[in-house]
DOMI-929829 format. One record per residue (C-alpha): residue number from 1; x, z, y; residue in three letters. Coordinates in steps of 0.1 Angstrom, whole numbers, plus 5000, padded with zeros to 4 digits. Layout:
BEGIN
 seq east   up north type
 NUM    X    Z     Y  ala
...
//
This chain:
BEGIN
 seq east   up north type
   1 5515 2982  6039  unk
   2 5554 2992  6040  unk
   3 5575 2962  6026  unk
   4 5615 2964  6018  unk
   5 5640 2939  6012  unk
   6 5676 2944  6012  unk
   7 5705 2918  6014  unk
   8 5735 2902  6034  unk
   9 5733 2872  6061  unk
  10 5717 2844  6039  unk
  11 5687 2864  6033  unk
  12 5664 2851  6054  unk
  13 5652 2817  6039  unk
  14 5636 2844  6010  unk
  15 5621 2868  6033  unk
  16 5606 2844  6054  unk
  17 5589 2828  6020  unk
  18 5578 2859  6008  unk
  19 5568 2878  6041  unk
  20 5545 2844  6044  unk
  21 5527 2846  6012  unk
  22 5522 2883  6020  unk
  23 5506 2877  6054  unk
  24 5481 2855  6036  unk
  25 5465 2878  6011  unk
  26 5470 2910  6026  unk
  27 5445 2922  6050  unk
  28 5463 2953  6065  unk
  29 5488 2955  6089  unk
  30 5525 2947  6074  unk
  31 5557 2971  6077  unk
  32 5587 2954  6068  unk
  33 5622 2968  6066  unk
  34 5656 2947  6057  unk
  35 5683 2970  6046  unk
  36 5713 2948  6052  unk
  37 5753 2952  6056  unk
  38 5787 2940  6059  unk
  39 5804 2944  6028  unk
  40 5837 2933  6012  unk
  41 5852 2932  5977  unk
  42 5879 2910  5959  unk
  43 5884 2884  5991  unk
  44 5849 2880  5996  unk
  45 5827 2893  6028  unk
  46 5792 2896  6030  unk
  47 5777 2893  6064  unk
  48 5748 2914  6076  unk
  49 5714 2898  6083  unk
  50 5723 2885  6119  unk
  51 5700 2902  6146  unk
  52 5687 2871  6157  unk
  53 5677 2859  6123  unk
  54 5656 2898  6125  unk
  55 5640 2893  6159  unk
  56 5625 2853  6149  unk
  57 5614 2869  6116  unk
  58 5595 2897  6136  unk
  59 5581 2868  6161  unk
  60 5569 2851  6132  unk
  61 5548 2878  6118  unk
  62 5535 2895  6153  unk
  63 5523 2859  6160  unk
  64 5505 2860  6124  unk
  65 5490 2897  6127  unk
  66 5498 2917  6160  unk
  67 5501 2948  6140  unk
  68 5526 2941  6117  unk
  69 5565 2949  6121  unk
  70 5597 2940  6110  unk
  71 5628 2963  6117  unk
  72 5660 2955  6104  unk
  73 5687 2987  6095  unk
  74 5719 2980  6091  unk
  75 5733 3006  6064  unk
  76 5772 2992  6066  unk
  77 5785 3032  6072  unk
  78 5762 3043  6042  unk
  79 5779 3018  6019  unk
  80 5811 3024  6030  unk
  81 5805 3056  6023  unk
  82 5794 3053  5986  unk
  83 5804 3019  5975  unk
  84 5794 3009  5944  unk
  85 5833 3001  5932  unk
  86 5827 2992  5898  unk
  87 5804 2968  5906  unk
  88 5814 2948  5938  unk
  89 5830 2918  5915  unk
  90 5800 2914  5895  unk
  91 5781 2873  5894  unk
  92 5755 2902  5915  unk
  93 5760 2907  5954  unk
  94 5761 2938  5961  unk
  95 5731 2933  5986  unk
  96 5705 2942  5957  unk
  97 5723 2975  5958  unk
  98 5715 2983  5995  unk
  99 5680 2999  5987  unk
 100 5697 3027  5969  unk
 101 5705 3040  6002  unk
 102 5672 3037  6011  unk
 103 5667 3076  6005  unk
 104 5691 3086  6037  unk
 105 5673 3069  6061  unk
 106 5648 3091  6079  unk
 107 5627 3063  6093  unk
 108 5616 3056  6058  unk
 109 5580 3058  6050  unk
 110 5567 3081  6020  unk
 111 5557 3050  6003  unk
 112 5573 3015  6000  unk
 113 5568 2981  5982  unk
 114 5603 2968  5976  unk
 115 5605 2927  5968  unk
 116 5636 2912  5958  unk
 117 5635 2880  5980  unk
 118 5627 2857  5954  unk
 119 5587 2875  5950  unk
 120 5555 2858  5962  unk
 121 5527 2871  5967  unk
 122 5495 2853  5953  unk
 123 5466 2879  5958  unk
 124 5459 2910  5973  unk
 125 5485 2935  5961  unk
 126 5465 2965  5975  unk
 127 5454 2981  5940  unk
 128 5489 2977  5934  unk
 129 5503 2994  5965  unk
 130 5475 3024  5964  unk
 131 5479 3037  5937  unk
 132 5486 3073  5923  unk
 133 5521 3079  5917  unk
 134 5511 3107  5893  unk
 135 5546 3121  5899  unk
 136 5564 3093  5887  unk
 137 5594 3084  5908  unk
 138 5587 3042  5907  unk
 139 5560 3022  5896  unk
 140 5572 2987  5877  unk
 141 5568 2962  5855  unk
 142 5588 2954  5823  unk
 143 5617 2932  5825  unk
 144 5605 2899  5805  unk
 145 5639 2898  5786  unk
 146 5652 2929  5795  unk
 147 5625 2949  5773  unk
 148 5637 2936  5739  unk
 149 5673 2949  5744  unk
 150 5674 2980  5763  unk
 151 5661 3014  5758  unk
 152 5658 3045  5774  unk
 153 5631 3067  5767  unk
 154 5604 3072  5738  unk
 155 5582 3045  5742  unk
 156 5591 3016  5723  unk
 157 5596 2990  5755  unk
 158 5605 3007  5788  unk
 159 5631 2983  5805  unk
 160 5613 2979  5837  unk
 161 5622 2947  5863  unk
 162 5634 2961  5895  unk
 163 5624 2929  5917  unk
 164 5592 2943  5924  unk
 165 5589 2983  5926  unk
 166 5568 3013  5942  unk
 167 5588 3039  5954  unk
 168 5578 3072  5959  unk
 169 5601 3081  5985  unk
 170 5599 3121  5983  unk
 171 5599 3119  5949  unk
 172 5632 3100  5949  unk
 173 5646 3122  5972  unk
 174 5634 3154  5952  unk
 175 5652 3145  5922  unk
 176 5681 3128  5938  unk
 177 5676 3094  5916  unk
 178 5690 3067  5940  unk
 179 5720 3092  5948  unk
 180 5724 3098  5916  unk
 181 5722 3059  5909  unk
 182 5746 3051  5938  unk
 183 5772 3073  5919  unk
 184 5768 3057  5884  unk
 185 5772 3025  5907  unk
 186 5806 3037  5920  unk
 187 5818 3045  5882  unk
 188 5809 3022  5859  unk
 189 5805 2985  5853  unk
 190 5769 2980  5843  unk
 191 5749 2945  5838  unk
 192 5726 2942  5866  unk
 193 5740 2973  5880  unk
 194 5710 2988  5904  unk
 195 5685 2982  5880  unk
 196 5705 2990  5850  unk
 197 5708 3029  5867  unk
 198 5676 3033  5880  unk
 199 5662 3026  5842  unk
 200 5689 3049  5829  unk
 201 5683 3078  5856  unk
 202 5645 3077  5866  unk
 203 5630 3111  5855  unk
 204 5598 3094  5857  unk
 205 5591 3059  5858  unk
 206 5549 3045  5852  unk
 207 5547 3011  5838  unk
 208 5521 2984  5858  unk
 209 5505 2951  5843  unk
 210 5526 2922  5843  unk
 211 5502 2904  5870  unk
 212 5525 2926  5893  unk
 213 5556 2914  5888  unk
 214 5553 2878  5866  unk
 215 5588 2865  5858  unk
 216 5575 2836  5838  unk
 217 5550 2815  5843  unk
 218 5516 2816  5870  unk
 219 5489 2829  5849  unk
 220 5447 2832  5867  unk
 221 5452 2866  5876  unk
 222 5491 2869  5888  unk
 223 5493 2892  5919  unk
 224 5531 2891  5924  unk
 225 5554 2862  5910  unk
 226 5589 2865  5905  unk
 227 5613 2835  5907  unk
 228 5641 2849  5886  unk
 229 5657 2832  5862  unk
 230 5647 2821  5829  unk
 231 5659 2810  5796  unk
 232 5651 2777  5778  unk
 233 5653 2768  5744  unk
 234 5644 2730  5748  unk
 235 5659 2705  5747  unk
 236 5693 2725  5744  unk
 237 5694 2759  5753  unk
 238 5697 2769  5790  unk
 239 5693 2785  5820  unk
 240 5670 2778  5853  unk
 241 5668 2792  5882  unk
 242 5643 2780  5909  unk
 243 5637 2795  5946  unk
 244 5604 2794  5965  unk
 245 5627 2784  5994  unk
 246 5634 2749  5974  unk
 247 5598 2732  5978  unk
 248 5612 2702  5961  unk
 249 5625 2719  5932  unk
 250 5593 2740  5926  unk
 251 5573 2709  5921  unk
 252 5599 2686  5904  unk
 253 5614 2708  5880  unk
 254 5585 2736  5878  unk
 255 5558 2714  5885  unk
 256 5544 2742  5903  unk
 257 5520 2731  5936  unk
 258 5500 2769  5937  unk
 259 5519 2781  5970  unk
 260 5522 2741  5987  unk
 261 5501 2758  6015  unk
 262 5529 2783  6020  unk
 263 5558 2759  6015  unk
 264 5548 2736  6041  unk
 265 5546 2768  6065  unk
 266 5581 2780  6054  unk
 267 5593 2737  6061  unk
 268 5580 2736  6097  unk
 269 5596 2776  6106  unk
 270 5630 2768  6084  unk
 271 5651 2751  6108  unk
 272 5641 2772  6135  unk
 273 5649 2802  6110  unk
 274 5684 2785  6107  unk
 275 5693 2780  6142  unk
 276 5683 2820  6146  unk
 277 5714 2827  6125  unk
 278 5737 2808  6144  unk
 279 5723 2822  6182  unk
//
């Protein structure tokens, strides 16, 4: 199973979460790739994923299933390239954007699961993964809020969540939708820029259930959780925004104990994670 993340230096705290949750329900060998960079915008500089930080991640999993991999790509000269300037001083990093260059790697596989770091996995993703793309370009779920306020095609809800998508690599590259979406990027401001332009661009898009990408609550037959953030009405209106890589604040404030087997793996590997990324 082909995995992607993307994203600067502090990265690997989610990855490592996720990567573990995935190593317990999937049976098949994994494939992970990290597009990462160094990127700059407004006085701020984003770090790539630090090499060392890679190779303990890769130990990690080889120790878990000798199959699996994890290769890091550092895509710095892509972005530099085609930065996406109207968006570099958005509350966004621009490390989300990274998988939009995803399409001018050659090592790429035809077929890839990309995660935003913040996705756990709680069964068997494999009907998921397997599936016919039927031609479409990505396979997603709706974007819990997101649905109710933009619009792009004839069916009445088609805002799709871009933390958890199939790409069908050839696909993309046949009708030039994450070059096309790179441009847009470059030229104008968009809320939740990446996402916004691949909604706005895809020729073909399939929706999924929203066991594959649940941005609310753990429901009996969730296959893929999101951790994003989520609005509250009581007892004053607010935001809150959890991590699985803050055990503490997934039980206190979540009350959530489903992945305690996984968070007490992330505990012991963490600090050895950290002193990776300073080797």
């Amino acid at each position: 199973m082909n995995i992607l993340y993307s994203g600067d230096a502090h990265i690997g705290d989610g990855v490592l979460v996720s990567v573990l949750s995935l190593l317990k329900h999937v049976q098949e060998p994994l494939h992970i790739y990290i597009l990462t960079a160094t990127m700059a915008a407004d006085g701020q500089r984003w770090a790539p994923l630090p090499d060392s930080t890679a190779a303990y991640l890769s130990r990690v999993v080889s120790q878990r299933s000798p199959a699996s991999t994890v290769v890091k790509i550092d895509v710095t000269d892509l972005f530099n390239a085609e930065p996406p300037t109207a968006n570099l001083a958005t509350r966004f990093t621009p490390g989300s954007m990274l998988r939009l260059y995803a399409d001018e790697l050659p090592q790429m596989p035809d077929r890839l699961l990309y995660l935003d770091t913040d996705v756990l996995c709680r069964r068997d993703p494999a009907a998921f993964y397997s599936q016919d793309f039927h031609g479409a370009e990505f396979i997603g779920v709706l974007d819990h809020y997101g649905k109710w306020f933009f619009h792009h095609g004839w069916r009445p809800f088609d805002y799709v969540n871009s933390g958890v998508l199939l790409l069908n690599m050839p696909r993309i590259k046949e009708t030039g939708l994450f070059a096309k979406a790179r441009v847009r990027c470059q030229q104008r401001k968009m809320f939740m820029p990446d996402q916004s332009a691949l909604n706005k661009l895809a020729v073909n898009k399939r929706l999924a259930p929203t066991r594959y990408n649940e941005q609310h609550t753990l429901k009996d037959d969730t296959v893929l959780q999101h951790f994003s953030t989520t609005l509250h009405l009581f007892p004053w209106f607010h935001t809150q925004t959890v991590k699985p890589w803050q055990p503490e604040a997934m039980h206190s404030v979540l009350q959530l104990h489903a992945y305690d087997d996984i968070l007490q793996q992330y505990a012991a590997l963490a600090p050895a994670l950290k002193g990776s990324s300073h080797s």
